[in-house]
N, C-alpha and C positions, 0 to 999 in steps of 0.2 A: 262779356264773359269774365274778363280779368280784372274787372271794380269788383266786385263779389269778394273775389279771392284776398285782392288786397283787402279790402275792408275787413275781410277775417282775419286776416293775417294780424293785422294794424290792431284788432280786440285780443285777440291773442297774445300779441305784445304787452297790450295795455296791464290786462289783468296779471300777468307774469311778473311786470314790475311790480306790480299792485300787493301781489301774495309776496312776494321776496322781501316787501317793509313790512307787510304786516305779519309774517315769522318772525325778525327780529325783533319788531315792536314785542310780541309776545316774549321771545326768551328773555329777553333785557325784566320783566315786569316779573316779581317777585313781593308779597304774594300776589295769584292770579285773581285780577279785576274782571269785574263783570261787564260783560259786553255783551251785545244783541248779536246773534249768529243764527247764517242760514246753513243749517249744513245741507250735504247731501251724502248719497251712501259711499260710502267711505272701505277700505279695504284692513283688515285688522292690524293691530297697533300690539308692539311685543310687549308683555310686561309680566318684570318679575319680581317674588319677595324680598325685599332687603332683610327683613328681619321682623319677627313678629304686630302682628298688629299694622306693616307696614304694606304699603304696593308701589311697586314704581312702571307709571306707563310710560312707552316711548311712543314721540310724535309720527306718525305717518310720513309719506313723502309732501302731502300737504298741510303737513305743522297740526294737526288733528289727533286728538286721543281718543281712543276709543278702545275697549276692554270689554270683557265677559261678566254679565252680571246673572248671577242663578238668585232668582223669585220662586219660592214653592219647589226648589229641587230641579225647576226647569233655566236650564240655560241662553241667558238672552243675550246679543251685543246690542252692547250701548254706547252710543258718542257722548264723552263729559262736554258739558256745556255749561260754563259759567254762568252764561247770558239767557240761561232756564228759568224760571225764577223755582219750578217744581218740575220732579224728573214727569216727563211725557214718552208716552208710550203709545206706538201704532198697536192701530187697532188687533191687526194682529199680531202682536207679541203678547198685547194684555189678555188674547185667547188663549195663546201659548201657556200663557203664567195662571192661566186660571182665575183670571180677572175678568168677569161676566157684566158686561154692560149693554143695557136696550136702547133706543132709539129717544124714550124719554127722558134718561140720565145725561146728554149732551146739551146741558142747558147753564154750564161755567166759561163764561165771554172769556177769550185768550189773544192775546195779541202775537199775529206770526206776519211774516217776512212779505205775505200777499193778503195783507189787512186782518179782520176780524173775523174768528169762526167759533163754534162753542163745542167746548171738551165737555166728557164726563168725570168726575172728582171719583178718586178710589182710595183707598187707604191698603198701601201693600203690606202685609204682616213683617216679610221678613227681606231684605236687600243683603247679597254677598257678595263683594271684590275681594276675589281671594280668600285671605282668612279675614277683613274686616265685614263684619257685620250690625247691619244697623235696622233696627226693630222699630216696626208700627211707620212706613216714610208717605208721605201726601205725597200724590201724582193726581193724574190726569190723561185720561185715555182718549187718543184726538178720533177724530170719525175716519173711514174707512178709506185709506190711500192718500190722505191728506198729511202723512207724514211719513218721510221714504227710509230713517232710523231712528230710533226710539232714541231719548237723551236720558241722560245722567245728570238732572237738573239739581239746584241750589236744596233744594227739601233733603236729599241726601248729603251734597258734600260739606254744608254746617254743621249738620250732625257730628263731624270728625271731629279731632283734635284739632288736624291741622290740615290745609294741602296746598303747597308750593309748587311752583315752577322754574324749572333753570335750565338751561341746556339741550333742550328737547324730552326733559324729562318731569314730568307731574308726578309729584312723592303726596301719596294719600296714607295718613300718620291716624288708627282709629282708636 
């Protein structure tokens, strides 16, 4: 009965050390590099205006940014993720936003964290953090449960001017 316990204990620990290098790895890294990331759902991230055109997200307790993003007037959270190559959207968010996709549309190959599965391509009109706004963004709408929060992928944050990381905080410059 008490192997079990250690052994979790022992993963427990592992991964603890594991996340504590790999937060400073990230605040050290300026601008932020792309890397492959699994997220999971994640509890909201504060962030507010510095000043026009600007946003500034703060990290979770697990070094994670995540923010409100409104598609279509409708209000989505999304996990930024460098390691997107294009923002990806659970299926249902993309109902939410009014992004209609059938079972014939899930035919663009996607590389995720439990091998290969196939998204559907969208083309979202309109993306808003805050006041930046960014028109016409490629996504990809994953199939039904196969993705547990929708990302803030690379199609959106090149778009910008600029967006840095330092301190816990991701400054998105539009």
């Amino acid at each position: 009965m008490t192997r079990p316990i250690v052994w979790a204990l022992g993963v427990t620990a592992v991964a603890a050390i594991w996340g504590v290098g790999l937060v400073e790895r990230f605040e050290r890294a300026t601008p932020v590099a792309a890397t492959a990331t699994a997220p999971a759902a994640l509890p909201p991230a504060a962030a507010v205006a510095a000043r026009p055109n600007t946003e500034t997200l703060f990290a979770d307790r697990q070094g994670h940014f995540a923010t409100d993003v409104t598609i279509d007037g409708r209000r989505l959270r999304m996990l930024v993720d460098t390691g997107a190559t294009s923002c990806a959207l659970t299926y249902e968010d993309a109902e939410r936003a009014g992004l209609r996709v059938g079972p014939a549309d899930f035919r663009v190959p996607v590389q995720t964290a439990n091998g290969t599965t196939y998204a559907a391509r969208v083309r979202i009109p309109s993306m808003r953090v805050g006041n930046i706004v960014v028109q016409g963004v490629d996504g990809v709408v994953m199939p039904r449960g196969l993705l547990s929060t929708s990302l803030l992928g690379m199609t959106f944050l090149k778009r910008l001017n600029e967006f840095s990381m330092n301190g816990g905080r991701l400054t998105l410059r539009g």
